[in-house]
N, C-alpha and C positions, 0 to 999 in steps of 0.2 A: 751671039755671045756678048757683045757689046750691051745690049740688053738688059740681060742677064746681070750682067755687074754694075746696073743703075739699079736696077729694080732691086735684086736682094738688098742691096746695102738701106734704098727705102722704107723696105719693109721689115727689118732689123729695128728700124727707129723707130717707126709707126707704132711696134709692139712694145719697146723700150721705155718709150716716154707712156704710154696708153698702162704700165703694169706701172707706172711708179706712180701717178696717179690715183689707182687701183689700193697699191700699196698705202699710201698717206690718208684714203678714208679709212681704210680697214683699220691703223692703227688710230685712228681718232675714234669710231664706233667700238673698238676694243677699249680703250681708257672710257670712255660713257658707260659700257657694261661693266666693269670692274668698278665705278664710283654708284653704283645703282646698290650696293651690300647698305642696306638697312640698318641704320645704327644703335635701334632696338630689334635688328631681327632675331631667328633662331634658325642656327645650322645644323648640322649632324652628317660625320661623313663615317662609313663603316668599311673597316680597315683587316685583312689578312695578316699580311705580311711585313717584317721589316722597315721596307722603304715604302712602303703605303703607310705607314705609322709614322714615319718620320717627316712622310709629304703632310701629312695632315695635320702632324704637332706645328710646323712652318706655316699651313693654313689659317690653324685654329690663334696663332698669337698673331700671324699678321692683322686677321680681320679683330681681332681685340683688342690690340692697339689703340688706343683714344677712345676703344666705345666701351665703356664699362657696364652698358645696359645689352650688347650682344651674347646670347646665350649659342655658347659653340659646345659640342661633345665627341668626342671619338666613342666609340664599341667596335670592340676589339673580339676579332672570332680568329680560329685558325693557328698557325705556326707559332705567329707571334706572341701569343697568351705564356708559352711559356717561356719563350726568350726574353718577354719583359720581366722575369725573374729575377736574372742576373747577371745580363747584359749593362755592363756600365752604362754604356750611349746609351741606351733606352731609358734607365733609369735617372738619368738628368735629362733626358729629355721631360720626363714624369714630374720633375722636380718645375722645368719649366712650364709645366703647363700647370701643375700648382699655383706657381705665382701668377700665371694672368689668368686663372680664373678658365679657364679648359678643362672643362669635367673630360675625365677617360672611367668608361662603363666596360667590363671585360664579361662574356658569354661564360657560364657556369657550365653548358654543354660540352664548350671547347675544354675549360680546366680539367671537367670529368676526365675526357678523351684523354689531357695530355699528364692526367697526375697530378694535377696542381689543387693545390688548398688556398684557402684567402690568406693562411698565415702565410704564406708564401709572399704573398700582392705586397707592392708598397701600401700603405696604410690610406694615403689618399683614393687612390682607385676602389670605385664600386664595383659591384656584380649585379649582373641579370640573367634571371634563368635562361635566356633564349636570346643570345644579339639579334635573331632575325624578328623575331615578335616584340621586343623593343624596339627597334627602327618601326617598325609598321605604328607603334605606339608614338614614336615621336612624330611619324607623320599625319597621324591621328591630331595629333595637340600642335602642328603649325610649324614644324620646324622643316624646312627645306632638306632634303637627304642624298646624299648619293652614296654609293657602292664603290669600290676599287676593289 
């Protein structure tokens, strides 16, 4: 028993100090990938929903912040196409991404589906006939993409 209550208490520590170690590369390797954004690169992330529109408006002005030669885009399929309508928040989010320069491309398949016309669209926002055959187009011409 007496054991027992050297050895756990050792091996508590062992592990303690051994993860926080652990911990303080990981967070230095994570600031090293997050400074690796290319400050003429090109991004593009395609968005459904809501808060995947709002992750990515947060996204798209963080990384354009000071770099005025990064080309970021949202395209926009799904729900959201027609809540950017007349959704206040959304629509200053749209406003925000005007001014830094964050193209938003909205799928004409989805407006079909949900009723929406371009007169509908804030004026800034483009249209593409297929957000999924635009994404393949932008990763065609160099622009790094993911999905949510």
């Amino acid at each position: 028993m007496k054991k027992m209550q050297i050895v756990l208490p050792l091996v508590f520590i062992v592990l303690f100090l051994g993860s926080q170690k652990a911990s303080a590369q990981t967070t230095e390797a994570i600031k090293q990938i997050e400074n690796s954004i290319k400050a003429d690169g090109k991004y593009a992330i395609l968005a459904g929903n809501y808060k995947h529109f709002e992750g990515s408006v947060r996204t798209g002005l963080r990384m354009r912040k000071g770099n005025p030669n990064l080309q970021f885009q949202i395209v926009l399929i799904g729900m959201v196409v027609k809540e950017i309508t007349t959704d206040v928040q959304l629509l200053a989010l749209v406003e925000d991404c005007k001014t830094a320069g964050v193209q938003i491309v909205i799928c004409q398949n989805a407006m079909k589906a949900l009723n929406v016309t371009k007169s509908d669209l804030h004026p800034y926002i483009e249209t593409t006939s297929s957000g999924f055959v635009y994404m393949f187009g932008l990763q065609e011409n160099g622009y790094k993409v993911i999905s949510l």
